[in-house]
N, C-alpha and C positions, 0 to 999 in steps of 0.2 A: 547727515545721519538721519536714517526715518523717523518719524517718532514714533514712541512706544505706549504701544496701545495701557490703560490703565488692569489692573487686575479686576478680574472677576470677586464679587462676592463670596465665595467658594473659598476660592485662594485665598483673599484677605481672610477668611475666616479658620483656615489654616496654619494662618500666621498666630493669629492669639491660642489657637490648638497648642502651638508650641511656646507658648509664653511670652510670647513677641505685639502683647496687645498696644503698647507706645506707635510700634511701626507703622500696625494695621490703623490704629488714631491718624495718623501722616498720610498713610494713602486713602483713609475714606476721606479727605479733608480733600485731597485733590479728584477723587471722583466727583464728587459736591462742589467743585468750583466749578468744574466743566458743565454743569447740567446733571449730572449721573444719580441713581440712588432712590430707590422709591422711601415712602415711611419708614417702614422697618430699618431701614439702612441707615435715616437721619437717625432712629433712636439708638441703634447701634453704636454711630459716630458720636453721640451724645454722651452713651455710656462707656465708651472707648476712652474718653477726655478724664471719667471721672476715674478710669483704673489707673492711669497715667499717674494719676497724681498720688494714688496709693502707692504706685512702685517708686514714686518717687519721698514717701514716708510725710506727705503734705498735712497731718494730724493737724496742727492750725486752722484748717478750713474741712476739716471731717463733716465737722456739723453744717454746714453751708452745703457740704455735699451729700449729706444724707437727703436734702430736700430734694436731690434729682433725679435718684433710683429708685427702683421698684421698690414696694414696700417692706417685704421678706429680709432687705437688707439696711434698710435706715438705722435700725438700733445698734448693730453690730458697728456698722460708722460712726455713729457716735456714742457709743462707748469706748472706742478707741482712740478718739478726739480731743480738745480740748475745747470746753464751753465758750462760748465768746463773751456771754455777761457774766458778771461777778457772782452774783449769786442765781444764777442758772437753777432751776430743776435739776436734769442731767447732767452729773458733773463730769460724765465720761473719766478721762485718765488720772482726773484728780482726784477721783472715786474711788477708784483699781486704775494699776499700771498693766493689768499681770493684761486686757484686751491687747492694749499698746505691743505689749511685748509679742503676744501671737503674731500680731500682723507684721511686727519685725523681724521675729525668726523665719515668717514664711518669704518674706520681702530677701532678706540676705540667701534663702535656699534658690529661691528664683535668680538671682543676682549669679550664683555659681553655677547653675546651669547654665545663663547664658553666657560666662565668660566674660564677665567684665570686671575684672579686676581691681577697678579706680571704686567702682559701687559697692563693693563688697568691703572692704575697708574703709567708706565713709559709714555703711551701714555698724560694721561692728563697731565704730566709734563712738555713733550713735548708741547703740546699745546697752555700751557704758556710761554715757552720760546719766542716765535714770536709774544704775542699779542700786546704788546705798540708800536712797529712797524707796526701792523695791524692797532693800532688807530690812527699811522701818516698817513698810506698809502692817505686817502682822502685829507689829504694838500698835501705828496709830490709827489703825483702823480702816484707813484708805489710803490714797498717793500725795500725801502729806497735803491735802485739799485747805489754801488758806480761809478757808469758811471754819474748818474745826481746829486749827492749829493752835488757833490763839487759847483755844481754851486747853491746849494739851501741854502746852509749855510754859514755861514763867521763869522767874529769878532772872537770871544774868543775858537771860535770850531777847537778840537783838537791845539790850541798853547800851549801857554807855563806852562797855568794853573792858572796865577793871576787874582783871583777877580772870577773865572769861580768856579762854584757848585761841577762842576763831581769830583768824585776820580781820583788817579792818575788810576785805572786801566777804570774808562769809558774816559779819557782824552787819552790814549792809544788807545783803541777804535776808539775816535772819532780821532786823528791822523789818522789811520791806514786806516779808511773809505776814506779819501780824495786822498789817491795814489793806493786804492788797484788794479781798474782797467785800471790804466797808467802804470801800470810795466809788470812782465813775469807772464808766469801762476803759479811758483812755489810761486812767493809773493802773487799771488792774492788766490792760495788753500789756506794757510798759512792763509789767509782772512778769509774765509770762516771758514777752522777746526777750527777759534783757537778764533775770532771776532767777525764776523757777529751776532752769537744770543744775543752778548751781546747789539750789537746797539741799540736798543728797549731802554734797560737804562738808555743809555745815552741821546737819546731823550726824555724818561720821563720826565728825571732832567727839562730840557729845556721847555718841557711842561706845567708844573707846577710853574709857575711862581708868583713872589708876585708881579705885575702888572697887573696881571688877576686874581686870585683868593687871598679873605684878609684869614687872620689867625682866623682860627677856621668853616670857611664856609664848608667844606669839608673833608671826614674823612683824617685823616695822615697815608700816606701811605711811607712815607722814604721823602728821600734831596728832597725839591723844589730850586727854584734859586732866589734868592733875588735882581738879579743884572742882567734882561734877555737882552742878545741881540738884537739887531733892526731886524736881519732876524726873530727871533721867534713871535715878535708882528705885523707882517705883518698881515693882514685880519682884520676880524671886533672882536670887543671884546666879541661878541657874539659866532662868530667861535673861538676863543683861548678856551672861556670857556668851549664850545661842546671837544675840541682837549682835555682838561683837566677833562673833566669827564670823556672819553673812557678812557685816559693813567691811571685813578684812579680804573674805576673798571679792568683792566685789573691786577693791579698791588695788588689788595684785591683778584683776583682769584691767583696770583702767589704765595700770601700769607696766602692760603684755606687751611680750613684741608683736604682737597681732594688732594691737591698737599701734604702737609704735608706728606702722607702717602706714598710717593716716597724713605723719607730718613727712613722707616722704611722697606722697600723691601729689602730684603737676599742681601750678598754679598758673593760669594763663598760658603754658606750652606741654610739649607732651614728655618731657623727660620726666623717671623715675614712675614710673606706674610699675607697679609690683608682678609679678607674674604668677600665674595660679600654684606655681612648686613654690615662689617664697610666699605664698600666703600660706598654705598648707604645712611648709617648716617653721612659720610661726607659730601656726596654729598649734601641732607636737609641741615646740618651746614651750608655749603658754601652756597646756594642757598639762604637761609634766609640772609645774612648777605648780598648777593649782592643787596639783594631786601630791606632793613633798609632807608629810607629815609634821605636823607642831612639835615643837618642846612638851606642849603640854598633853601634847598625845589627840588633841580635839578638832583635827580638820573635816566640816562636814563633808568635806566631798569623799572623806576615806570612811562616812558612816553607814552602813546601808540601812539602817534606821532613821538616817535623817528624813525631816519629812520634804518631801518631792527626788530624794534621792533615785525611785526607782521609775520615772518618768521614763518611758518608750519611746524614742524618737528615729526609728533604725535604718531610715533613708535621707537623715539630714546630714548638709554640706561641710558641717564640721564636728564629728562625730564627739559627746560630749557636753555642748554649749547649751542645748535645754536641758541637760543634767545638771550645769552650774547654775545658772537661771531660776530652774525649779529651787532647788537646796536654797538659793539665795533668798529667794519667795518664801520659802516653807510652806508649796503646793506644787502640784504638778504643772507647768508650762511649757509648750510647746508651738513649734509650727500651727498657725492657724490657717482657716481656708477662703479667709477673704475676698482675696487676692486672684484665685483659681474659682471661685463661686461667678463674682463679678466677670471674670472672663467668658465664663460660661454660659453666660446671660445675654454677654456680646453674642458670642457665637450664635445660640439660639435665636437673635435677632436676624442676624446675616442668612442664618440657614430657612428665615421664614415662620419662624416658631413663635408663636402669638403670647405665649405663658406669660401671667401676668407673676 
Protein backbone atom coordinates (compact mmCIF):
# COMPACT_ATOMS: atom_id res chain seq x y z
CA UNK A 1 0.00 0.00 0.00
CA UNK A 2 1.66 3.52 -0.89
CA UNK A 3 1.94 5.78 1.69
CA UNK A 4 -0.06 8.64 2.11
CA UNK A 5 1.15 11.78 1.57
CA UNK A 6 0.38 14.00 4.92
CA UNK A 7 -2.40 16.94 4.55
CA UNK A 8 -1.73 20.15 3.50
CA UNK A 9 -2.06 23.14 6.04
CA UNK A 10 -5.16 24.23 4.20
CA UNK A 11 -6.87 21.04 4.64
CA UNK A 12 -5.90 20.49 8.33
CA UNK A 13 -7.25 23.84 8.65
CA UNK A 14 -10.41 22.86 7.25
CA UNK A 15 -10.74 20.30 9.60
CA UNK A 16 -10.94 22.68 12.90
CA UNK A 17 -13.42 24.92 10.26
CA UNK A 18 -15.51 22.18 11.05
CA UNK A 19 -14.99 21.65 14.67
CA UNK A 20 -12.53 18.77 14.28
CA UNK A 21 -9.57 20.74 15.97
CA UNK A 22 -8.52 17.23 18.29
CA UNK A 23 -7.84 15.63 14.74
CA UNK A 24 -6.22 18.39 13.04
CA UNK A 25 -3.84 18.42 16.76
CA UNK A 26 -3.08 14.34 15.58
CA UNK A 27 -2.10 15.23 12.21
CA UNK A 28 -0.09 18.53 12.79
CA UNK A 29 1.71 16.12 15.34
CA UNK A 30 2.58 13.85 12.51
CA UNK A 31 3.58 16.62 9.94
CA UNK A 32 6.09 17.62 12.86
CA UNK A 33 7.45 14.29 13.24
CA UNK A 34 8.46 13.95 9.78
CA UNK A 35 10.26 17.27 9.42
CA UNK A 36 7.11 19.30 8.12
CA UNK A 37 5.66 22.74 9.40
CA UNK A 38 7.24 26.20 9.37
CA UNK A 39 6.60 28.54 12.78
CA UNK A 40 3.22 29.49 12.32
CA UNK A 41 2.25 25.70 11.96
CA UNK A 42 4.36 24.75 15.38
CA UNK A 43 2.25 27.62 17.04
CA UNK A 44 -0.74 26.18 15.55
CA UNK A 45 0.04 22.62 16.89
CA UNK A 46 0.79 24.34 20.17
CA UNK A 47 -2.56 25.87 20.19
CA UNK A 48 -4.39 22.88 18.77
CA UNK A 49 -3.20 20.79 22.15
CA UNK A 50 -4.63 23.57 24.18
CA UNK A 51 -8.29 23.42 22.44
CA UNK A 52 -8.07 19.61 22.83
CA UNK A 53 -8.13 19.88 26.23
CA UNK A 54 -11.05 22.36 26.41
CA UNK A 55 -13.27 20.04 24.36
CA UNK A 56 -12.30 17.74 26.46
CA UNK A 57 -13.75 20.05 29.77
CA UNK A 58 -9.83 19.88 31.32
CA UNK A 59 -10.95 23.11 33.80
CA UNK A 60 -8.08 21.54 36.39
CA UNK A 61 -5.37 22.76 34.22
CA UNK A 62 -7.27 26.06 32.63
CA UNK A 63 -4.98 28.09 34.53
CA UNK A 64 -1.60 26.25 33.43
CA UNK A 65 -3.11 26.78 30.17
CA UNK A 66 -3.98 30.12 30.11
CA UNK A 67 -0.06 30.80 30.29
CA UNK A 68 0.16 29.36 26.46
CA UNK A 69 -2.38 31.43 24.47
CA UNK A 70 -2.55 34.49 23.03
CA UNK A 71 -3.21 37.10 25.51
CA UNK A 72 -7.13 38.16 24.29
CA UNK A 73 -7.77 34.63 25.68
CA UNK A 74 -5.95 33.90 29.20
CA UNK A 75 -8.62 35.45 31.40
CA UNK A 76 -11.52 33.77 29.78
CA UNK A 77 -9.34 30.43 30.53
CA UNK A 78 -9.09 31.12 33.75
CA UNK A 79 -12.06 32.21 34.64
CA UNK A 80 -13.31 29.06 33.71
CA UNK A 81 -10.70 27.12 35.62
CA UNK A 82 -9.96 26.18 38.77
CA UNK A 83 -7.13 28.11 40.79
CA UNK A 84 -4.31 25.71 41.60
CA UNK A 85 -3.36 27.49 45.18
CA UNK A 86 -5.61 27.98 47.88
CA UNK A 87 -5.75 31.15 48.11
CA UNK A 88 -5.18 32.30 44.43
CA UNK A 89 -6.06 35.88 43.30
CA UNK A 90 -8.19 34.49 40.57
CA UNK A 91 -10.40 32.16 41.84
CA UNK A 92 -11.86 31.43 38.34
CA UNK A 93 -15.06 28.84 38.97
CA UNK A 94 -14.89 29.01 42.50
CA UNK A 95 -15.70 32.76 41.98
CA UNK A 96 -18.65 32.04 39.23
CA UNK A 97 -19.62 28.69 37.95
CA UNK A 98 -22.03 30.64 35.50
CA UNK A 99 -17.86 30.92 32.81
CA UNK A 100 -17.56 26.93 33.58
CA UNK A 101 -20.98 26.69 32.44
CA UNK A 102 -20.68 28.65 28.99
CA UNK A 103 -17.75 26.58 27.97
CA UNK A 104 -19.93 23.45 28.94
CA UNK A 105 -22.80 24.32 26.96
CA UNK A 106 -20.68 25.23 24.11
CA UNK A 107 -18.52 21.92 24.57
CA UNK A 108 -21.89 19.48 24.59
CA UNK A 109 -23.27 21.88 21.28
CA UNK A 110 -19.99 20.95 19.58
CA UNK A 111 -20.12 17.29 20.94
CA UNK A 112 -23.68 17.01 18.95
CA UNK A 113 -22.60 18.32 16.01
CA UNK A 114 -19.99 15.95 15.66
CA UNK A 115 -21.88 12.98 16.68
CA UNK A 116 -20.56 11.50 19.38
CA UNK A 117 -22.75 10.26 21.43
CA UNK A 118 -20.64 8.59 24.40
CA UNK A 119 -19.39 12.73 24.81
CA UNK A 120 -22.49 14.13 24.87
CA UNK A 121 -23.78 12.23 27.82
CA UNK A 122 -20.46 12.33 29.92
CA UNK A 123 -20.80 16.11 29.22
CA UNK A 124 -24.35 16.43 30.41
CA UNK A 125 -23.46 14.48 33.46
CA UNK A 126 -20.92 16.75 33.91
CA UNK A 127 -23.22 19.54 33.78
CA UNK A 128 -25.10 18.37 36.67
CA UNK A 129 -22.58 17.68 38.92
CA UNK A 130 -22.17 21.69 39.55
CA UNK A 131 -25.79 22.78 39.31
CA UNK A 132 -27.17 23.01 43.06
CA UNK A 133 -24.04 24.82 43.67
CA UNK A 134 -25.06 27.09 40.64
CA UNK A 135 -28.52 27.57 42.45
CA UNK A 136 -26.56 28.62 45.81
CA UNK A 137 -24.14 30.86 43.81
CA UNK A 138 -26.83 34.00 44.07
CA UNK A 139 -27.09 33.71 47.87
CA UNK A 140 -23.34 33.04 48.45
CA UNK A 141 -22.09 35.12 46.27
CA UNK A 142 -19.75 32.96 44.26
CA UNK A 143 -19.34 28.98 43.31
CA UNK A 144 -19.30 28.24 46.87
CA UNK A 145 -15.27 29.45 46.83
CA UNK A 146 -14.01 27.60 50.31
CA UNK A 147 -12.08 31.06 50.95
CA UNK A 148 -15.62 32.71 51.97
CA UNK A 149 -17.66 29.67 52.86
CA UNK A 150 -16.38 29.40 56.27
CA UNK A 151 -17.65 32.53 57.12
CA UNK A 152 -21.20 32.01 55.36
CA UNK A 153 -22.03 28.87 57.21
CA UNK A 154 -21.94 27.82 60.97
CA UNK A 155 -23.98 25.71 63.58
CA UNK A 156 -24.27 22.12 62.45
CA UNK A 157 -22.09 22.53 59.02
CA UNK A 158 -19.55 19.94 58.76
CA UNK A 159 -19.58 19.08 62.94
CA UNK A 160 -20.01 16.34 64.44
CA UNK A 161 -23.29 15.23 62.58
CA UNK A 162 -26.15 15.29 65.45
CA UNK A 163 -29.49 16.40 64.58
CA UNK A 164 -27.69 17.55 61.03
CA UNK A 165 -29.60 15.92 57.66
CA UNK A 166 -26.33 15.22 55.62
CA UNK A 167 -24.82 11.74 55.38
CA UNK A 168 -21.77 10.94 56.91
CA UNK A 169 -20.20 11.40 53.30
CA UNK A 170 -22.00 15.14 52.58
CA UNK A 171 -20.97 15.79 56.48
CA UNK A 172 -17.33 15.09 55.26
CA UNK A 173 -17.78 17.28 52.53
CA UNK A 174 -19.00 19.77 54.35
CA UNK A 175 -15.98 19.43 57.07
CA UNK A 176 -13.51 19.47 54.34
CA UNK A 177 -15.06 22.76 52.64
CA UNK A 178 -14.24 24.76 55.83
CA UNK A 179 -10.20 24.10 56.05
CA UNK A 180 -9.56 23.39 52.39
CA UNK A 181 -8.28 26.86 51.49
CA UNK A 182 -6.35 27.40 55.00
CA UNK A 183 -4.00 24.68 54.58
CA UNK A 184 -1.21 23.47 51.72
CA UNK A 185 -2.11 23.00 48.09
CA UNK A 186 -1.81 19.31 48.47
CA UNK A 187 -4.97 19.33 51.10
CA UNK A 188 -6.59 21.97 49.06
CA UNK A 189 -6.05 19.62 45.41
CA UNK A 190 -7.28 16.63 47.51
CA UNK A 191 -10.37 19.36 47.82
CA UNK A 192 -10.86 19.74 44.74
CA UNK A 193 -10.22 15.87 43.17
CA UNK A 194 -12.02 14.21 45.68
CA UNK A 195 -14.99 17.14 47.27
CA UNK A 196 -15.74 20.06 45.72
CA UNK A 197 -18.47 18.47 43.14
CA UNK A 198 -20.06 16.91 45.84
CA UNK A 199 -20.57 20.38 47.72
CA UNK A 200 -23.66 21.13 45.65
CA UNK A 201 -25.37 18.15 47.87
CA UNK A 202 -24.73 19.02 50.74
CA UNK A 203 -25.97 22.42 50.22
CA UNK A 204 -29.11 20.93 48.68
CA UNK A 205 -29.79 19.10 51.96
CA UNK A 206 -29.70 22.63 53.57
CA UNK A 207 -31.73 24.21 50.97
CA UNK A 208 -34.64 22.23 51.24
CA UNK A 209 -35.63 22.79 54.34
CA UNK A 210 -39.02 21.89 56.34
CA UNK A 211 -39.20 25.64 57.48
CA UNK A 212 -39.49 26.71 53.98
CA UNK A 213 -41.21 24.40 52.05
CA UNK A 214 -44.39 21.87 53.94
CA UNK A 215 -44.61 18.38 52.87
CA UNK A 216 -46.03 17.37 49.69
CA UNK A 217 -45.67 21.10 48.02
CA UNK A 218 -42.92 20.32 45.81
CA UNK A 219 -41.97 17.23 43.96
CA UNK A 220 -39.37 14.77 46.26
CA UNK A 221 -36.26 14.87 45.10
CA UNK A 222 -34.03 12.94 48.19
CA UNK A 223 -33.01 14.21 52.21
CA UNK A 224 -34.60 17.77 53.04
CA UNK A 225 -33.54 18.97 56.56
CA UNK A 226 -36.13 19.05 59.26
CA UNK A 227 -34.04 20.87 61.65
CA UNK A 228 -32.39 23.91 59.40
CA UNK A 229 -29.82 26.09 60.72
CA UNK A 230 -30.16 29.80 61.52
CA UNK A 231 -27.32 30.68 58.79
CA UNK A 232 -29.68 28.74 56.04
CA UNK A 233 -32.99 30.82 56.98
CA UNK A 234 -31.24 34.19 56.54
CA UNK A 235 -33.21 36.40 53.74
CA UNK A 236 -36.85 36.53 53.09
CA UNK A 237 -38.90 33.44 52.83
CA UNK A 238 -39.66 34.27 49.57
CA UNK A 239 -35.73 34.13 48.69
CA UNK A 240 -35.22 30.46 50.67
CA UNK A 241 -38.15 29.28 48.55
CA UNK A 242 -36.71 30.74 44.94
CA UNK A 243 -33.11 28.96 46.53
CA UNK A 244 -35.49 25.73 46.87
CA UNK A 245 -36.91 25.51 43.78
CA UNK A 246 -33.35 26.08 41.67
CA UNK A 247 -31.80 23.29 44.23
CA UNK A 248 -35.15 21.05 43.10
CA UNK A 249 -34.96 21.36 39.47
CA UNK A 250 -31.35 21.13 39.37
CA UNK A 251 -31.65 17.92 41.45
CA UNK A 252 -34.75 16.39 38.82
CA UNK A 253 -32.18 17.26 36.00
CA UNK A 254 -29.24 15.09 38.06
CA UNK A 255 -31.93 12.54 38.19
CA UNK A 256 -33.14 12.71 34.15
CA UNK A 257 -33.06 10.03 31.95
CA UNK A 258 -30.66 12.26 29.91
CA UNK A 259 -28.09 11.94 32.85
CA UNK A 260 -29.49 8.43 33.30
CA UNK A 261 -27.84 7.44 30.11
CA UNK A 262 -24.15 8.25 31.44
CA UNK A 263 -24.40 4.81 33.57
CA UNK A 264 -25.18 3.14 30.37
CA UNK A 265 -21.79 4.47 28.34
CA UNK A 266 -19.18 1.47 27.57
CA UNK A 267 -16.52 0.82 30.08
CA UNK A 268 -13.56 -0.63 28.43
CA UNK A 269 -15.68 -1.98 25.25
CA UNK A 270 -18.09 -0.62 22.91
CA UNK A 271 -21.38 -1.86 23.98
CA UNK A 272 -24.34 0.44 25.07
CA UNK A 273 -23.46 3.88 23.67
CA UNK A 274 -26.62 5.72 23.25
CA UNK A 275 -27.59 6.92 19.82
CA UNK A 276 -28.39 10.34 18.88
CA UNK A 277 -32.58 9.53 18.90
CA UNK A 278 -32.17 7.97 22.49
CA UNK A 279 -30.44 11.01 23.60
CA UNK A 280 -32.76 13.32 22.06
CA UNK A 281 -35.84 11.00 23.58
CA UNK A 282 -34.23 11.65 26.81
CA UNK A 283 -33.74 14.65 26.37
CA UNK A 284 -38.14 15.31 25.57
CA UNK A 285 -38.47 12.81 28.77
CA UNK A 286 -36.35 15.21 30.73
CA UNK A 287 -37.58 18.32 29.38
CA UNK A 288 -41.21 17.45 29.99
CA UNK A 289 -40.81 16.50 33.47
CA UNK A 290 -38.88 19.85 34.23
CA UNK A 291 -41.57 21.67 32.89
CA UNK A 292 -44.63 19.41 35.06
CA UNK A 293 -46.15 22.01 37.28
CA UNK A 294 -45.81 22.00 41.38
CA UNK A 295 -48.53 21.39 43.93
CA UNK A 296 -47.71 24.56 44.84
CA UNK A 297 -48.21 26.17 41.64
CA UNK A 298 -44.03 27.47 41.67
CA UNK A 299 -42.05 25.76 39.00
CA UNK A 300 -39.53 28.45 37.62
CA UNK A 301 -39.36 26.97 34.54
CA UNK A 302 -43.20 27.60 34.04
CA UNK A 303 -42.33 31.53 35.11
CA UNK A 304 -41.58 33.74 32.39
CA UNK A 305 -40.52 36.24 35.02
CA UNK A 306 -38.05 34.09 36.46
CA UNK A 307 -34.94 35.73 36.12
CA UNK A 308 -32.84 34.10 33.19
CA UNK A 309 -36.03 32.58 32.11
CA UNK A 310 -35.92 34.35 28.73
CA UNK A 311 -32.29 33.47 27.94
CA UNK A 312 -31.92 33.10 23.65
CA UNK A 313 -30.32 30.15 22.87
CA UNK A 314 -32.12 29.08 19.32
CA UNK A 315 -29.36 27.00 17.77
CA UNK A 316 -28.59 24.84 20.73
CA UNK A 317 -28.34 20.91 20.72
CA UNK A 318 -30.95 20.42 23.21
CA UNK A 319 -33.40 22.82 22.79
CA UNK A 320 -34.24 24.32 26.48
CA UNK A 321 -30.99 23.41 28.68
CA UNK A 322 -29.68 27.04 28.77
CA UNK A 323 -33.13 27.95 29.80
CA UNK A 324 -32.88 25.48 32.84
CA UNK A 325 -29.35 26.55 33.55
CA UNK A 326 -30.21 30.19 33.32
CA UNK A 327 -33.47 29.91 35.83
CA UNK A 328 -31.24 27.66 37.87
CA UNK A 329 -28.53 30.75 37.95
CA UNK A 330 -31.10 33.38 38.25
CA UNK A 331 -29.15 35.01 35.16
CA UNK A 332 -28.92 34.63 31.72
CA UNK A 333 -26.38 31.51 30.68
CA UNK A 334 -25.57 30.24 27.55
CA UNK A 335 -23.24 28.66 24.97
CA UNK A 336 -20.08 30.43 25.16
CA UNK A 337 -17.45 30.91 22.33
CA UNK A 338 -14.34 29.76 23.81
CA UNK A 339 -14.04 26.89 22.18
CA UNK A 340 -14.77 28.30 18.35
CA UNK A 341 -12.63 31.75 19.36
CA UNK A 342 -9.61 29.22 20.12
CA UNK A 343 -10.17 27.34 17.05
CA UNK A 344 -10.16 30.31 15.12
CA UNK A 345 -6.86 31.44 16.22
CA UNK A 346 -5.66 27.79 14.98
CA UNK A 347 -6.98 28.51 11.84
CA UNK A 348 -5.55 31.91 11.57
CA UNK A 349 -2.14 30.37 12.36
CA UNK A 350 -2.50 27.62 9.60
CA UNK A 351 -3.80 30.14 7.06
CA UNK A 352 -0.48 32.43 7.87
CA UNK A 353 -2.33 35.16 9.81
CA UNK A 354 0.26 36.75 12.22
CA UNK A 355 -2.62 38.42 14.69
CA UNK A 356 -1.46 38.53 17.87
Amino acid sequence: MPPVDPLTPREIAMLCDHGWVDAADSLMRTRQATGLGDAAEHRAGSLAKIVRRVLTLDAEDFEVMAEHVPPRFRQSLIDAGFPHEPRAEHRGALGSLVPLYEVMLEVLDVRMVREEPQHVVVTAHIIGEYLEQLAWEPVLGDGGDPITLPSVVGEKWGGDGHDCAHTSAMNATAHRSLNAASGDVTGYTAYLDKFHSRLGEALGVCAMNHATIGVGERPDVGITCPHPCAWVLQGTRAQRRGLDARVRLARMYQESSLVALRHHAPVGHFFGVPSAQEISAAWIDTWNKLNEQWADGCNPLLDEDAPGWGVQAPQEALPGLSRLVSVIACRSVKAGHLFADLSAAVIDELDGDQAD
